[in-house]
C-alpha positions as CSV (number, residue, x, y, z in Angstrom):
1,X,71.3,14.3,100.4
2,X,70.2,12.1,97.6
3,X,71.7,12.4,94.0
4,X,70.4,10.7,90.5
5,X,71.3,11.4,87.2
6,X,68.0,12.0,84.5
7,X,68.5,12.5,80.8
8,X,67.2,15.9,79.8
9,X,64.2,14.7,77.8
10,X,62.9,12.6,80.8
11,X,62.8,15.3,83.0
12,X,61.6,17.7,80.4
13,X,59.0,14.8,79.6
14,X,57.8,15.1,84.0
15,X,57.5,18.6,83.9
16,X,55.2,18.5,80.6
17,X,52.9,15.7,82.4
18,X,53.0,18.1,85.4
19,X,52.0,21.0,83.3
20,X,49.0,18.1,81.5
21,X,47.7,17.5,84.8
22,X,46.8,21.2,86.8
23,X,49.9,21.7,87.9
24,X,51.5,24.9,88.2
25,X,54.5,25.5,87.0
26,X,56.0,28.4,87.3
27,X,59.3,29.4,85.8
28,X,62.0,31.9,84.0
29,X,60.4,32.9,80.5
30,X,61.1,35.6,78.2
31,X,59.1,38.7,77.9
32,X,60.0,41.1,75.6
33,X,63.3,42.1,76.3
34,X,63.7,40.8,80.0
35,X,62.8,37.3,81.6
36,X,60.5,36.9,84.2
37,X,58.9,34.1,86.3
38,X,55.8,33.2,85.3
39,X,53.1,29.9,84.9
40,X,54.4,28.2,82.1
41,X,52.4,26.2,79.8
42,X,55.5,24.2,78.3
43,X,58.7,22.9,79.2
44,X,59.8,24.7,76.0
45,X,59.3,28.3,77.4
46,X,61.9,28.1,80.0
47,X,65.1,30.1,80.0
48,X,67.4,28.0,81.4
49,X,70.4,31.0,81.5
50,X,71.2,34.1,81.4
51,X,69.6,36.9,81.2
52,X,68.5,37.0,85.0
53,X,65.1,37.6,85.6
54,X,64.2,41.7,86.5
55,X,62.2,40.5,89.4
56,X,63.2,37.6,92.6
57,X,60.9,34.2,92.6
58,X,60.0,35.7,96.1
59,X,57.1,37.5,94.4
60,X,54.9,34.3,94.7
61,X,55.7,34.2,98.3
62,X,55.8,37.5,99.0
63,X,53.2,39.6,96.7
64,X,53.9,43.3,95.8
65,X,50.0,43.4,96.9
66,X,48.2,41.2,98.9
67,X,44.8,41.4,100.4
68,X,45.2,40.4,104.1
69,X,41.5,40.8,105.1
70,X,38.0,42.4,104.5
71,X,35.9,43.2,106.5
72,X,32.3,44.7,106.8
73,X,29.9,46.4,109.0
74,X,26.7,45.0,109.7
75,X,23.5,45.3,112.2
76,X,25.4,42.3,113.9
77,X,28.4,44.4,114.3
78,X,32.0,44.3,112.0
79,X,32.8,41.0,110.4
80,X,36.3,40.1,109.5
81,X,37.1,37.9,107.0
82,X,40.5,37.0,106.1
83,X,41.4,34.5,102.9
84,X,45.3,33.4,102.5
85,X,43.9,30.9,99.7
86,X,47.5,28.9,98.8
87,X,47.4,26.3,95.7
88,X,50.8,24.2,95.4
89,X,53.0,25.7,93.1
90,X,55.9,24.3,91.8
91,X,59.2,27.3,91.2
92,X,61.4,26.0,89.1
93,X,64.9,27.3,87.5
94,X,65.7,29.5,90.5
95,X,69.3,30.6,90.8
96,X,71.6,29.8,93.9
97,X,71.5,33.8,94.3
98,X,67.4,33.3,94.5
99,X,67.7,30.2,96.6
100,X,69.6,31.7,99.1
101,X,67.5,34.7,99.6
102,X,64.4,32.6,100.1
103,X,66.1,30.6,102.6
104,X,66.8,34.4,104.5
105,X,63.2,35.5,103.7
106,X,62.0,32.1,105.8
107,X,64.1,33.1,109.1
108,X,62.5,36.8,108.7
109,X,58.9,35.8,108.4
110,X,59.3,32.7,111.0
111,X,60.8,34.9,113.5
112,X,58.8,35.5,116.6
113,X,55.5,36.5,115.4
114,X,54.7,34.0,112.2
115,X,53.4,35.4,109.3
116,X,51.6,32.9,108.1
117,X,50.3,34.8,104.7
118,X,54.6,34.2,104.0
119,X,54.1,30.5,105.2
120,X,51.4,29.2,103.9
121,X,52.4,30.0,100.2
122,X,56.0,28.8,101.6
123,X,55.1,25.4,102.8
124,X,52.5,24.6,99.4
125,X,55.6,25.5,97.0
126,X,58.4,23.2,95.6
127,X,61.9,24.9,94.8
128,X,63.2,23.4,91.6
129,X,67.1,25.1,91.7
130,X,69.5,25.2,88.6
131,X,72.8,25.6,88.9
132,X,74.5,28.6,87.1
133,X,77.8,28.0,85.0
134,X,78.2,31.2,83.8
135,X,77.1,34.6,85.5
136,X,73.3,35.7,84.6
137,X,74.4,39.4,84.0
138,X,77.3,41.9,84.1
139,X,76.3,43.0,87.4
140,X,76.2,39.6,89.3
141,X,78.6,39.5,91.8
142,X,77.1,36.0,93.7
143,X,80.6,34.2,94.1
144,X,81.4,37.8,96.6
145,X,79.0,37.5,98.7
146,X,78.4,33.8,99.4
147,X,75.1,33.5,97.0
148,X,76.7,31.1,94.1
149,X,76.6,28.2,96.2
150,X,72.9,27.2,97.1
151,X,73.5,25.2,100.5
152,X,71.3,22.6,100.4
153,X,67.9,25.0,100.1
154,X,66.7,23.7,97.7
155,X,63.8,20.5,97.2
156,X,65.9,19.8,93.9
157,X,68.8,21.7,92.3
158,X,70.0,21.0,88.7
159,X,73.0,20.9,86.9
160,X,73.5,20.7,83.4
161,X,76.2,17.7,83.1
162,X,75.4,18.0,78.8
163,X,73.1,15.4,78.0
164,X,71.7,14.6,81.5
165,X,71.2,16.6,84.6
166,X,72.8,15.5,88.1
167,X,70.0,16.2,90.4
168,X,70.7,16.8,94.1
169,X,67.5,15.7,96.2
170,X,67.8,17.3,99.9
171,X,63.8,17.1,101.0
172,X,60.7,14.5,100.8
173,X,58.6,17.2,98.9
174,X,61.9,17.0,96.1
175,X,62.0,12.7,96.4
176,X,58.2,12.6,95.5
177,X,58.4,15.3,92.6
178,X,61.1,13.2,90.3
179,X,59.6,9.7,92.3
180,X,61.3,6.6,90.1
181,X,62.8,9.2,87.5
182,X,66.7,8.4,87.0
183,X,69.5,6.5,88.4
184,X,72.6,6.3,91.0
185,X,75.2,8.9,90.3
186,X,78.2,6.9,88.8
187,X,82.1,7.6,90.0
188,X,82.8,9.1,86.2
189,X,79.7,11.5,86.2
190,X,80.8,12.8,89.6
191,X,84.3,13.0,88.1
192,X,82.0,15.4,85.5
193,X,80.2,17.4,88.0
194,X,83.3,18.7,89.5
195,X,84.6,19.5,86.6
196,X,81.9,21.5,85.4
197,X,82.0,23.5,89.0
198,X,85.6,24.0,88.8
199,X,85.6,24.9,85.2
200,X,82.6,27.2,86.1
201,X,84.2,29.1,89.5
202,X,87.1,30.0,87.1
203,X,84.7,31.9,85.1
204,X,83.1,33.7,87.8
205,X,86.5,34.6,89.2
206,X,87.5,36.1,86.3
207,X,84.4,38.2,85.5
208,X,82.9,39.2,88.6
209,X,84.5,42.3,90.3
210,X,86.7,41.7,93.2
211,X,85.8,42.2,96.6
212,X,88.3,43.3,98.8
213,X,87.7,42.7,102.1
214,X,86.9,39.2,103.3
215,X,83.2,38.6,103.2
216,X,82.8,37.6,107.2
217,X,84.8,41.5,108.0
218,X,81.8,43.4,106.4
219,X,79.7,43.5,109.3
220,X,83.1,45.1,111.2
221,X,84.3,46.9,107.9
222,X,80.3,49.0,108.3
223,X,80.9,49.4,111.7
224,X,84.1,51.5,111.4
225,X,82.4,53.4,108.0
226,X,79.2,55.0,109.9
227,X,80.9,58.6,109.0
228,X,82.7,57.8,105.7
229,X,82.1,60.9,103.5
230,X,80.8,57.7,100.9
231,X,77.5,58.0,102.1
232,X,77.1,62.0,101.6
233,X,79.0,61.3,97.6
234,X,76.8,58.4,96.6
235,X,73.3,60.2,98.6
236,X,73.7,63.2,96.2
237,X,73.4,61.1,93.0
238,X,70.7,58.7,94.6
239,X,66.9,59.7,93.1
240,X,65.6,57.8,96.0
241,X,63.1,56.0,93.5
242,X,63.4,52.8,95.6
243,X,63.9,50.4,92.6
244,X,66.9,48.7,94.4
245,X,64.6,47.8,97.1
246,X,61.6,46.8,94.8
247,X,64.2,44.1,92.8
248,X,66.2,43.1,95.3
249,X,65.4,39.0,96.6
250,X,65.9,39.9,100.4
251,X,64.0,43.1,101.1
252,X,61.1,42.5,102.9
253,X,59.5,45.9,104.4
254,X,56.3,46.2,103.8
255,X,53.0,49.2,104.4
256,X,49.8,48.2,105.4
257,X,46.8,50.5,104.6
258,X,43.0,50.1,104.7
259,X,40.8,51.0,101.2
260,X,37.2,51.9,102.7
261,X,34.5,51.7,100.3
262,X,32.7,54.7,99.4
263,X,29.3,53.5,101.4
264,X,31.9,52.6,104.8
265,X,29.8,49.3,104.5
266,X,33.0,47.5,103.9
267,X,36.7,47.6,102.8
268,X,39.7,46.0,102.8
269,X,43.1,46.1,104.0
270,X,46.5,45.6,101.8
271,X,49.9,45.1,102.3
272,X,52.2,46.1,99.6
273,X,55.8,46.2,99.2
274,X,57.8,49.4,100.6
275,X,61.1,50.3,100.9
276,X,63.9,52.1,103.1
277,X,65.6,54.3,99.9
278,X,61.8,55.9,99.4
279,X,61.0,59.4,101.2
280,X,58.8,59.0,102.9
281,X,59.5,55.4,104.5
282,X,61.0,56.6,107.6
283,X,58.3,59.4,108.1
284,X,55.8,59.7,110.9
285,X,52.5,60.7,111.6
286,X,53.5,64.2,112.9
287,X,55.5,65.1,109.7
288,X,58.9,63.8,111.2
289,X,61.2,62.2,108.9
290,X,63.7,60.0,110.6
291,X,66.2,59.4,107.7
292,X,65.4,62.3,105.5
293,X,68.4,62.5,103.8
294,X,69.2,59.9,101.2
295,X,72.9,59.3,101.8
296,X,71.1,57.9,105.2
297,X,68.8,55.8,103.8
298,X,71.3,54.5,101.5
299,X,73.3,53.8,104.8
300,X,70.4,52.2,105.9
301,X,70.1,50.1,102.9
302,X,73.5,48.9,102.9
303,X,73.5,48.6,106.8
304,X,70.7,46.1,106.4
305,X,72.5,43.7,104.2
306,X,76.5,44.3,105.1
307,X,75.7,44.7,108.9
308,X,72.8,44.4,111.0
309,X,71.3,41.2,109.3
310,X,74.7,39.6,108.5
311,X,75.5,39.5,112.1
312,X,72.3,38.8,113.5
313,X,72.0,35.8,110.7
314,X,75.7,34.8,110.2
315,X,76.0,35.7,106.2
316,X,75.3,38.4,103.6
317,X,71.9,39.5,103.1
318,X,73.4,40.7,100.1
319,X,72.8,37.3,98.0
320,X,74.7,39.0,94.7
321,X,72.4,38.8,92.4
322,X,73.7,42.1,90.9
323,X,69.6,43.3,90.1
324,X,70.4,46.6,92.3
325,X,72.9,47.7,90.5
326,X,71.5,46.7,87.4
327,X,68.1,48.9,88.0
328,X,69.8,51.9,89.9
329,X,70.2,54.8,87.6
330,X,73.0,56.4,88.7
331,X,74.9,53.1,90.1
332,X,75.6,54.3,93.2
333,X,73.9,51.3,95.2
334,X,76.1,48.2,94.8
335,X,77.3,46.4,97.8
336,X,80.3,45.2,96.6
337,X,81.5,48.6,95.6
338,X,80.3,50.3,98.5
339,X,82.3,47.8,100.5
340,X,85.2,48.3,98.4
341,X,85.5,52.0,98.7
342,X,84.8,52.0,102.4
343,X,88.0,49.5,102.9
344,X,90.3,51.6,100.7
345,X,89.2,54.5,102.4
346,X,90.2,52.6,105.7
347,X,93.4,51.6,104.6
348,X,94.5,55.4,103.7
């Protein structure tokens, strides 16, 4: 990995000329009262902080809707036409939390059979990362779970050393973005950068919630809770509305269903997001509803990122962003809670 220190105003000065010439850039901006990513139009829009944005950068891998074909019916029989158009994008000011759960959203959708609607829009974008030195919101709890440091997936990643950035280059696609932009990293600005991380894992040590059993147990820690009266306590205040699966960075279940037009000439078919907290995500054609009670599907939920995808992947697919249990109205949904009840329930 390559690093090079750039003054603030030159790379603010790129990503204008960037902007100047088609590019898209799309980054944190505010919105109201939230942030959001969006296609930016300046450099001066960005929100480089807190607060978090309410929805993942996945969104412009991963749609909430996406047309996956059309097709039509004519005297030469159906025709099928499918259009994944992908333009280069460039995401900039994701969060380690985001970066990770891209990275995990790449092993799911290159798994076996290739989706290639995910692909396509992976491979055409550039991640721009920025390092956080203070948590995004109350709810974070990214140095838990393994999501505050950004491993290396990442084109670029950023962090603020005051009047310059140190910039870490890990891929080509990164190299050719910032292409003869900055110089070496010199012995007293690395002497800087890990002071800035070690000032900055104090502060997330002292205001993110404790977990209490090591991270690597969690996958055993589920294993031993499958009848924990947790599940039954925190399903009776759930209102299965799904919006910890709609803002979460690593969910990735989806429904497919064709729209037919009224003359069944033509029509199209759509894949949206879904998710395992709603009622009827688990049902069936005949009526049967395999997890019909919440405090299952919020086993379910949990079970996906504490247990079944930890082992299978080797880490959390909890990322700690904290966006679950910021949306969840009764705050019933957080990992790290969930985790830390089950263990001192263990230990009685």
């Amino acid at each position: 990995m390559k690093n090079l220190i750039i003054s603030k105003s030159e790379l603010l000065k790129l990503l204008d000329e960037l902007i100047q010439k088609g590019n898209e850039v799309i980054a944190p901006v505010k919105q109201g009262n939230f942030t959001n990513f969006c296609p930016i139009r300046s450099p001066k829009e960005i929100i480089w902080g807190p607060p978090q944005t309410v929805i993942p950068p996945k969104q412009y891998l991963y749609p909430q809707s996406e047309e996956l074909l059309a097709y039509e019916f004519g005297a030469s029989g159906p025709q099928v036409r499918g259009e994944n158009v992908v333009k280069e994008r460039i995401l900039f000011g994701i969060h380690p939390c985001d970066l990770n759960g891209i990275q995990q959203m790449d092993w799911v959708w290159s798994e076996k059979n290739l989706d290639e609607n995910y692909l396509e829009k992976r491979r055409a974008v550039t991640l721009v990362g920025v390092d956080c030195l203070v948590p995004c919101s109350l709810d974070s709890i990214c140095s838990r779970m393994g999501g505050l440091d950004p491993k290396g997936r990442f084109d670029l990643f950023l962090t603020d050393l005051g009047k310059d950035f140190l910039v870490e280059v890990a891929t080509e696609k990164g190299e050719k973005l910032i292409k003869g932009l900055g110089k070496a990293v010199a012995a007293a600005s690395k002497q800087k950068l890990t002071k800035v991380r070690k000032e900055r894992n104090l502060v997330f040590n002292k205001k993110q919630k404790k977990l209490l059993p090591k991270l690597k147990d969690l996958p055993k820690l589920m294993k031993a809770s499958q009848n924990h009266p947790l599940w039954e306590e925190h399903g009776e205040k759930c209102y299965a509305c799904g919006s910890c699966n709609m803002v979460c960075p690593t969910c990735y279940c989806f429904d497919v269903q064709d729209y037919m037009h009224v003359s069944l000439a033509r029509g199209v078919r759509n894949r949206f997001w879904d998710g395992c907290m709603l009622e009827d995500f688990a049902k069936v054609a005949s009526g049967e509803n395999f997890r019909e009670d919440r405090s299952e599907r919020l086993r379910h939920r949990t079970y996906r990122k504490l247990n079944y995808l930890f082992d299978k992947w080797g880490e959390s697919f909890c990322t700690g962003c904290g966006r679950c249990i910021k949306a969840c109205l009764t705050k019933i949904v957080s990992p790290l809670e969930i985790a830390n009840e089950a263990y001192e329930k263990k230990r009685k």
